[in-house]
PQR file of N, CA, C, O and H, with PARSE charges and radii, in Angstrom:
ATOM      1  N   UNK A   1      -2.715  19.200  -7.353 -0.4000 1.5000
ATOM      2  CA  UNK A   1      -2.084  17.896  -7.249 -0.0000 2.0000
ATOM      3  C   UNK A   1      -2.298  17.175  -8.574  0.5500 1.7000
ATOM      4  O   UNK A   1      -3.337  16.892  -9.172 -0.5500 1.4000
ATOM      5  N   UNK A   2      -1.026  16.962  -8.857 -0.4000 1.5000
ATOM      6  CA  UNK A   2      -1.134  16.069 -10.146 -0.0000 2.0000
ATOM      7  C   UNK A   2      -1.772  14.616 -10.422  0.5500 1.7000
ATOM      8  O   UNK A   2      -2.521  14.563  -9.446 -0.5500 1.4000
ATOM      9  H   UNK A   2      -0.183  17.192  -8.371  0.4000 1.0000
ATOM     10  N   UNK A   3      -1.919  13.716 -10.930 -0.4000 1.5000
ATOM     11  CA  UNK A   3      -2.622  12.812 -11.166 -0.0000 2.0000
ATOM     12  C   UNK A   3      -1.215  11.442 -10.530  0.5500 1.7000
ATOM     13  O   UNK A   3      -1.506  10.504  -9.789 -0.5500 1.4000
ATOM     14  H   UNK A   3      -1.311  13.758 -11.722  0.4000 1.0000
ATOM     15  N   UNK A   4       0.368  11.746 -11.133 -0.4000 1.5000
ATOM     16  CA  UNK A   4       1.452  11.145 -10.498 -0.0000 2.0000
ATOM     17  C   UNK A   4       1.459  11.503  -9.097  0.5500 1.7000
ATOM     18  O   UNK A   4       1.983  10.643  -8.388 -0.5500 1.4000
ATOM     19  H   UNK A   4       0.605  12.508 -11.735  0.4000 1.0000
ATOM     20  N   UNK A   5       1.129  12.282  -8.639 -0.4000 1.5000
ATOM     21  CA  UNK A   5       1.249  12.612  -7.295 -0.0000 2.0000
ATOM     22  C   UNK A   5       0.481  11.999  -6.479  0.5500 1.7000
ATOM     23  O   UNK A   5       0.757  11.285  -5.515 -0.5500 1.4000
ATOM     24  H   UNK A   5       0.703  12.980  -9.214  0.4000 1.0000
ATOM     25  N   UNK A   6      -0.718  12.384  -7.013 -0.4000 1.5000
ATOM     26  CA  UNK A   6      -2.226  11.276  -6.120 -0.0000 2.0000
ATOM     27  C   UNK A   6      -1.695   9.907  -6.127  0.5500 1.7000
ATOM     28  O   UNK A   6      -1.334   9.522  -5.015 -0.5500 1.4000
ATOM     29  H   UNK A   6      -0.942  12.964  -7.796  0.4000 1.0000
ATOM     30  N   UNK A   7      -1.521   8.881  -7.312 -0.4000 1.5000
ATOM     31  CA  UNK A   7      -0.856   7.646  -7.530 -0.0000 2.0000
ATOM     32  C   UNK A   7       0.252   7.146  -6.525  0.5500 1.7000
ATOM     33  O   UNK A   7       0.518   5.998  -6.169 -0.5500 1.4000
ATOM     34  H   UNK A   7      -1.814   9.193  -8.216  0.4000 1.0000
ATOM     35  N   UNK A   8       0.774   8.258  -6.203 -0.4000 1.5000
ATOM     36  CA  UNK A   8       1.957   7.652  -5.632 -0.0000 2.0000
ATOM     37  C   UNK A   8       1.816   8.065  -4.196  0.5500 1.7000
ATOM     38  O   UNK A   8       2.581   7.500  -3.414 -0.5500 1.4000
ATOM     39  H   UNK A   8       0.558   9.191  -6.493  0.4000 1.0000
ATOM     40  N   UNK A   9       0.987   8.936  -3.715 -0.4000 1.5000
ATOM     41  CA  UNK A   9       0.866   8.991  -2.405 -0.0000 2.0000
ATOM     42  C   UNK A   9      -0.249   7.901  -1.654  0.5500 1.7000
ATOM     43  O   UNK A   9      -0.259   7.378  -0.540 -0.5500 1.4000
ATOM     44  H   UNK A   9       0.366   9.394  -4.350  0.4000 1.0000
ATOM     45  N   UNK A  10      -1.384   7.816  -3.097 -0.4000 1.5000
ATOM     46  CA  UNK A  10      -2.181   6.378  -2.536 -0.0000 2.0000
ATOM     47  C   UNK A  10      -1.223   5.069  -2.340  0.5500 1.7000
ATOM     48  O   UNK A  10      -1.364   4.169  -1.513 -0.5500 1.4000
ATOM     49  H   UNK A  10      -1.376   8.241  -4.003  0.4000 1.0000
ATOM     50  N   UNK A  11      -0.282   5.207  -3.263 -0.4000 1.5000
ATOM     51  CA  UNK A  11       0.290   3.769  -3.165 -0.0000 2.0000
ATOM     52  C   UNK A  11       1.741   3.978  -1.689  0.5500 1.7000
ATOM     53  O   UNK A  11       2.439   3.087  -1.206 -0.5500 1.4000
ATOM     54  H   UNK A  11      -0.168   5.938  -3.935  0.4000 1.0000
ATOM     55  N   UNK A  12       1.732   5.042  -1.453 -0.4000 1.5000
ATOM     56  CA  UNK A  12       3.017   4.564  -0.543 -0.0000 2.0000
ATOM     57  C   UNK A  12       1.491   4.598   0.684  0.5500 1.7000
ATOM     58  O   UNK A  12       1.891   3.867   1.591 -0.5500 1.4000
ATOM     59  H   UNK A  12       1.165   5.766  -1.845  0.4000 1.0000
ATOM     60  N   UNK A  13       0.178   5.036   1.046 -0.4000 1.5000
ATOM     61  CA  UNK A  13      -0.357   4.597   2.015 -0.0000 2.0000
ATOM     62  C   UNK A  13      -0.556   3.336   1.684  0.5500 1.7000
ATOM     63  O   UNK A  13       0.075   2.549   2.390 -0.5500 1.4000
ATOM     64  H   UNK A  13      -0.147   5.630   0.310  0.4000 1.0000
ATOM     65  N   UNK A  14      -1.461   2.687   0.543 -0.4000 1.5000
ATOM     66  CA  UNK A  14      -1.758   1.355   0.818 -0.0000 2.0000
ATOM     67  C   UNK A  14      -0.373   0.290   0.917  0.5500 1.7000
ATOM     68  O   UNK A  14      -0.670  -0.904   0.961 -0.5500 1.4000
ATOM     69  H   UNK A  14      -1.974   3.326  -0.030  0.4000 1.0000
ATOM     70  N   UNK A  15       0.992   0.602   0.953 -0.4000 1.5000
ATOM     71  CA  UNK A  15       2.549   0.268   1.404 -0.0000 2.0000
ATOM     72  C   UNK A  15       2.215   0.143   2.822  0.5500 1.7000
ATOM     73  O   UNK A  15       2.177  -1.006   3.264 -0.5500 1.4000
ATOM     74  H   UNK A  15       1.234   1.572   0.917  0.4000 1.0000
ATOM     75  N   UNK A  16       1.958   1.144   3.642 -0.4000 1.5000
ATOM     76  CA  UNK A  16       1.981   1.488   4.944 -0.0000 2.0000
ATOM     77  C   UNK A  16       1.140   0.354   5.814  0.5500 1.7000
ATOM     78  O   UNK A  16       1.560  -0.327   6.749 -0.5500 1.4000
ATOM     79  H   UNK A  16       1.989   2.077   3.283  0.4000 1.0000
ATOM     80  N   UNK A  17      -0.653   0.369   5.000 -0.4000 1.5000
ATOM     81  CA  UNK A  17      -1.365   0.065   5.591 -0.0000 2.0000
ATOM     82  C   UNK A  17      -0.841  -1.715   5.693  0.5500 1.7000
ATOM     83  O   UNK A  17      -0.741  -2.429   6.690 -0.5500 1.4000
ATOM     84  H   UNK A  17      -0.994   0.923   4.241  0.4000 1.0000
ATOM     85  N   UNK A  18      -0.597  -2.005   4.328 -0.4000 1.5000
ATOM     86  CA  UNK A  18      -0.115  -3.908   4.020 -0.0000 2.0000
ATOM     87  C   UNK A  18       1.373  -3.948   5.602  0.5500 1.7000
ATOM     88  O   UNK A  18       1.355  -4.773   6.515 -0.5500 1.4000
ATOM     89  H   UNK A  18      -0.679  -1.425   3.518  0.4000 1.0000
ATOM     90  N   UNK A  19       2.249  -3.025   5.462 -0.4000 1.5000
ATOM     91  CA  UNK A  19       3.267  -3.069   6.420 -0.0000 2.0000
ATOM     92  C   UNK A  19       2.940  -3.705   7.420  0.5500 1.7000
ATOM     93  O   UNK A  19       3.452  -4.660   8.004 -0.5500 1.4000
ATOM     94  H   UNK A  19       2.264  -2.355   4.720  0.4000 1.0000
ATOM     95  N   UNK A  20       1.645  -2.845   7.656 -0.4000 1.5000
ATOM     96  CA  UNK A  20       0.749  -2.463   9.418 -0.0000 2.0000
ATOM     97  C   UNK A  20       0.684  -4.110   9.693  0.5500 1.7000
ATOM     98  O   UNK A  20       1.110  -4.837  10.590 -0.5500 1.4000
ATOM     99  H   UNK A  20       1.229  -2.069   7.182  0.4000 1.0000
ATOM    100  N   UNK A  21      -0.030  -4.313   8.523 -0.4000 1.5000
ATOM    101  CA  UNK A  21      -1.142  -5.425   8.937 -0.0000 2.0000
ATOM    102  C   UNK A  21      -0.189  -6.598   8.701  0.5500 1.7000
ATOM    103  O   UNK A  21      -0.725  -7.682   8.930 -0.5500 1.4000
ATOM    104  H   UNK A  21      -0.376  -3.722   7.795  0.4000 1.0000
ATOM    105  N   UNK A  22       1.077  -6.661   8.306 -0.4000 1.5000
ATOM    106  CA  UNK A  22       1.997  -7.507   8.016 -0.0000 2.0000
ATOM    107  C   UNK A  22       3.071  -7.701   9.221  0.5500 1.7000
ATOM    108  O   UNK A  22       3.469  -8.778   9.665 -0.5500 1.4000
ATOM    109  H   UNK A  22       1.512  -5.781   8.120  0.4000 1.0000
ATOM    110  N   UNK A  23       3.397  -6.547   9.591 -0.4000 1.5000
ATOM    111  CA  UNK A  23       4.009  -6.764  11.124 -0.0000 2.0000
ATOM    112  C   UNK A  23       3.453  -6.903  12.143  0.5500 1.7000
ATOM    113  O   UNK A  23       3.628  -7.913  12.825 -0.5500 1.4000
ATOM    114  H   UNK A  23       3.073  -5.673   9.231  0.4000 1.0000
ATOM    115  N   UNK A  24       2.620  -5.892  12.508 -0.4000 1.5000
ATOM    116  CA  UNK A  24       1.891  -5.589  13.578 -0.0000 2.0000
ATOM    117  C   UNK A  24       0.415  -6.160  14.138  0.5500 1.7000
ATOM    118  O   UNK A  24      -0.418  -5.934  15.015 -0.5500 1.4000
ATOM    119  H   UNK A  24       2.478  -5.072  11.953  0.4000 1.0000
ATOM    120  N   UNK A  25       0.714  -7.171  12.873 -0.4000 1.5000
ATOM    121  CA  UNK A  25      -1.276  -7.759  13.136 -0.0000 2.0000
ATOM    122  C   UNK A  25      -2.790  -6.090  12.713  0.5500 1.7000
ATOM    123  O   UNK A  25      -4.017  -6.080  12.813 -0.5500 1.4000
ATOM    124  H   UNK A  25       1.391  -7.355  12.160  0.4000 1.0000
ATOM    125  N   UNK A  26      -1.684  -4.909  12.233 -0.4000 1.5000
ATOM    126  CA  UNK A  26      -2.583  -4.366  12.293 -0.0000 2.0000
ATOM    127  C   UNK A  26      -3.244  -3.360  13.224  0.5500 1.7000
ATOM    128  O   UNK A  26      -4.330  -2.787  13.306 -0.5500 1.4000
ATOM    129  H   UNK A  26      -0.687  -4.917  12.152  0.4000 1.0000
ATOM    130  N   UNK A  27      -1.909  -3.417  13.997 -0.4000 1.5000
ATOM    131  CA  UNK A  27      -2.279  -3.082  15.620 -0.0000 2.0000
ATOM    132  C   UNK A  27      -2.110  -1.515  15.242  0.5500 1.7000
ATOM    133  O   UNK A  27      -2.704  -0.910  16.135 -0.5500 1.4000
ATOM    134  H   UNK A  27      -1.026  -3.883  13.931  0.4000 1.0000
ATOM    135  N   UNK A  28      -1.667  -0.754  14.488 -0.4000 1.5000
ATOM    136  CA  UNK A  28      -0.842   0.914  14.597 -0.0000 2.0000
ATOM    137  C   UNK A  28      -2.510   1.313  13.772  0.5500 1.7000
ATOM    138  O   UNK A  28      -3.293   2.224  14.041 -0.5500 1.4000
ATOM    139  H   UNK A  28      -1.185  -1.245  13.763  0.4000 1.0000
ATOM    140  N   UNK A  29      -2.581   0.483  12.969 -0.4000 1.5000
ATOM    141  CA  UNK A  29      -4.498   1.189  11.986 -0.0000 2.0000
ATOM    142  C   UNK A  29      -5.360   0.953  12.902  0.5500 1.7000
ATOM    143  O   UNK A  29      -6.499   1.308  12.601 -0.5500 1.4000
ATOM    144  H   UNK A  29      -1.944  -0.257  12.750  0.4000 1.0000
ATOM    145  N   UNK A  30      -5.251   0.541  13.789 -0.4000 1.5000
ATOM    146  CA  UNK A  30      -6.647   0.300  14.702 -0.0000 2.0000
ATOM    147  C   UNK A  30      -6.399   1.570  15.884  0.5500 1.7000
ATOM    148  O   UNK A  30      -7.217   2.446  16.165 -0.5500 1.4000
ATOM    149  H   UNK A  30      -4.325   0.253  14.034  0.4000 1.0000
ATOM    150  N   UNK A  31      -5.230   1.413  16.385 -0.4000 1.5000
ATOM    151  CA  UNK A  31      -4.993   2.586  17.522 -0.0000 2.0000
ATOM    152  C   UNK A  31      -5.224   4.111  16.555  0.5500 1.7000
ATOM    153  O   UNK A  31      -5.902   5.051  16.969 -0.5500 1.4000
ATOM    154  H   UNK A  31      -4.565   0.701  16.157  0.4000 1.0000
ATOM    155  N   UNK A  32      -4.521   4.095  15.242 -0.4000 1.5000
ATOM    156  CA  UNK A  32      -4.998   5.636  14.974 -0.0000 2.0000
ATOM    157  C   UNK A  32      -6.621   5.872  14.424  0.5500 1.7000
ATOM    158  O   UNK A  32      -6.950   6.956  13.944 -0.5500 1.4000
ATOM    159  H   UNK A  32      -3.970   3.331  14.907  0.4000 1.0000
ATOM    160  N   UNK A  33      -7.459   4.881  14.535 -0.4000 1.5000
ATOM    161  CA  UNK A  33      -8.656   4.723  14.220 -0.0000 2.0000
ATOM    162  C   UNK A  33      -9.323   5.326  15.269  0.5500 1.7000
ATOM    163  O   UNK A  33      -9.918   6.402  15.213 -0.5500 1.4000
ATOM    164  H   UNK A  33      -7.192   4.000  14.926  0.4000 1.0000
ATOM    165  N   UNK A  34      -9.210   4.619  16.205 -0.4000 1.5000
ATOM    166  CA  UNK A  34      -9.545   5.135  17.465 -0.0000 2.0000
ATOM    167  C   UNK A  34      -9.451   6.856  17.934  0.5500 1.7000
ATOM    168  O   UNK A  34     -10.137   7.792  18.345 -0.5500 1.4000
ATOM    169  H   UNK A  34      -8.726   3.745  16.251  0.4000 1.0000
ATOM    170  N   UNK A  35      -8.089   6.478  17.541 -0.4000 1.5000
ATOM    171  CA  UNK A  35      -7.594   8.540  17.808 -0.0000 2.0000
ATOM    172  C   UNK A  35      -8.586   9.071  16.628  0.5500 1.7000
ATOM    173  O   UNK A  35      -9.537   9.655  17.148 -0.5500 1.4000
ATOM    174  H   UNK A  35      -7.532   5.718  17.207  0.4000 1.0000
ATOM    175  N   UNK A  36      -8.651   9.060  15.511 -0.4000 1.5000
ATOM    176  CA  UNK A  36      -9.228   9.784  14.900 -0.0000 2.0000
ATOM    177  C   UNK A  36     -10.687   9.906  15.261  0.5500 1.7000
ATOM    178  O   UNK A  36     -11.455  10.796  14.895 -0.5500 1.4000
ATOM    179  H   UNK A  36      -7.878   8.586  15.089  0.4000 1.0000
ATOM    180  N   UNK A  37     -10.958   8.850  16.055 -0.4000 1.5000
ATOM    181  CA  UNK A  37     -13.146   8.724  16.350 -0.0000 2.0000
ATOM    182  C   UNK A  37     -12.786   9.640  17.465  0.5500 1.7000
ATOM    183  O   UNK A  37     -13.444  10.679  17.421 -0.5500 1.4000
ATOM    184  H   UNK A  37     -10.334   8.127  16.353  0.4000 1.0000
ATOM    185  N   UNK A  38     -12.049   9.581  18.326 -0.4000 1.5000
ATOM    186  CA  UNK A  38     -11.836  10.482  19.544 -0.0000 2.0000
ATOM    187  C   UNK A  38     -11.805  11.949  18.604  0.5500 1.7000
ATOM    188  O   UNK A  38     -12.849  12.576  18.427 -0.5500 1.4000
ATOM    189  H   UNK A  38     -11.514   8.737  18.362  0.4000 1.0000
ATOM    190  N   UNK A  39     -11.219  12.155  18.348 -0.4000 1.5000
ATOM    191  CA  UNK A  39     -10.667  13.565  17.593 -0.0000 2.0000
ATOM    192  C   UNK A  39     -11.766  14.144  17.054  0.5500 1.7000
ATOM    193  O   UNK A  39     -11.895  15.309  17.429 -0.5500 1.4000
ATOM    194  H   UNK A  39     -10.371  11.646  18.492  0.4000 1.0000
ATOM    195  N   UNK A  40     -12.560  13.781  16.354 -0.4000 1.5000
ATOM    196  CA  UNK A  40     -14.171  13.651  15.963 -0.0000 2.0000
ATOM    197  C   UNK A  40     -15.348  13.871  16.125  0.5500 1.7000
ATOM    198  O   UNK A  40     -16.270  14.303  15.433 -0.5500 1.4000
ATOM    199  H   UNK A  40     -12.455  12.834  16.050  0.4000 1.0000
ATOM    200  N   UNK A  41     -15.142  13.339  17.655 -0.4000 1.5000
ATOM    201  CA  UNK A  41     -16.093  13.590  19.037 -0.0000 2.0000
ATOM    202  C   UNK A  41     -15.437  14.820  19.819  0.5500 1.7000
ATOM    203  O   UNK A  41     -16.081  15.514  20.605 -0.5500 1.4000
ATOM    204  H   UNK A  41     -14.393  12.988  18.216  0.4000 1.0000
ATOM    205  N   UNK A  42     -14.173  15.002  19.538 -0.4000 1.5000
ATOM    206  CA  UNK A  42     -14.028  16.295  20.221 -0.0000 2.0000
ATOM    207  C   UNK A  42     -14.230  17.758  19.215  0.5500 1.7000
ATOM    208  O   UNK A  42     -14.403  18.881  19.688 -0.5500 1.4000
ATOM    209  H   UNK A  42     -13.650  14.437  18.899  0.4000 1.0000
ATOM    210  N   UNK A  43     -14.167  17.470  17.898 -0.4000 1.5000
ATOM    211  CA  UNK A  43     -14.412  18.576  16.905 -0.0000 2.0000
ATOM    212  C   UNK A  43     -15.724  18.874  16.796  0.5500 1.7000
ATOM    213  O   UNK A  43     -16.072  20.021  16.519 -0.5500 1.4000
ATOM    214  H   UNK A  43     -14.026  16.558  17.513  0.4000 1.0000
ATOM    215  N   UNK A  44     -16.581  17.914  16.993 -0.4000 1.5000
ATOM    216  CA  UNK A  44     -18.313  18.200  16.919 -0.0000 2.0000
ATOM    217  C   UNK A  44     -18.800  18.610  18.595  0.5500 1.7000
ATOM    218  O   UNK A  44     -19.840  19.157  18.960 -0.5500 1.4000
ATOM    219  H   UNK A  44     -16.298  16.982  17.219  0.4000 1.0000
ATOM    220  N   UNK A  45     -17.837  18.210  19.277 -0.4000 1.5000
ATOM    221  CA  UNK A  45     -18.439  19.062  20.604 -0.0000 2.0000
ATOM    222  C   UNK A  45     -18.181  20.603  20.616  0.5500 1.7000
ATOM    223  O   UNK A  45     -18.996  21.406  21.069 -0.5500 1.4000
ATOM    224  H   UNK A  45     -16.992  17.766  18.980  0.4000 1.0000
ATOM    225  N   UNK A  46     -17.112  20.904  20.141 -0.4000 1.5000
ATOM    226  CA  UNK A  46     -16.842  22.553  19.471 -0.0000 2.0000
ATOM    227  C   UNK A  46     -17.563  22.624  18.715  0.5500 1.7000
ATOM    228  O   UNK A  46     -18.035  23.697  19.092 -0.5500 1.4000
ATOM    229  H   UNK A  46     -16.449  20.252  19.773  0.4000 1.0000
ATOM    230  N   UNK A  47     -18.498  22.221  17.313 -0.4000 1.5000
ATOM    231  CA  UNK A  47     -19.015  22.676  16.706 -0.0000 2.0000
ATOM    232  C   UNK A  47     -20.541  23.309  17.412  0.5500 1.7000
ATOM    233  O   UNK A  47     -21.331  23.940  16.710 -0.5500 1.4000
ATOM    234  H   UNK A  47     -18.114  21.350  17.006  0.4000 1.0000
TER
END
């Protein structure tokens, strides 16, 4: 991965995240937060 590539994929997330928190109060980063702590707790119970 190139150095333009990293740049521009950080910047279309931190796009996403300002969106989130601009429409939604924020509400879509908190629900996949959640999924991911769930997801987490289910990968270390397999481990």
């Amino acid at each position: 991965m190139t150095n333009t590539i990293a740049i521009g994929l950080g910047g279309i997330v931190l796009v996403a995240l300002g969106a989130d928190v601009i429409l939604n109060d924020g509400q879509s980063t908190l629900f996949l937060g959640r999924k991911l702590i769930d997801l987490i707790e289910y990968v270390a119970f397999w481990r």
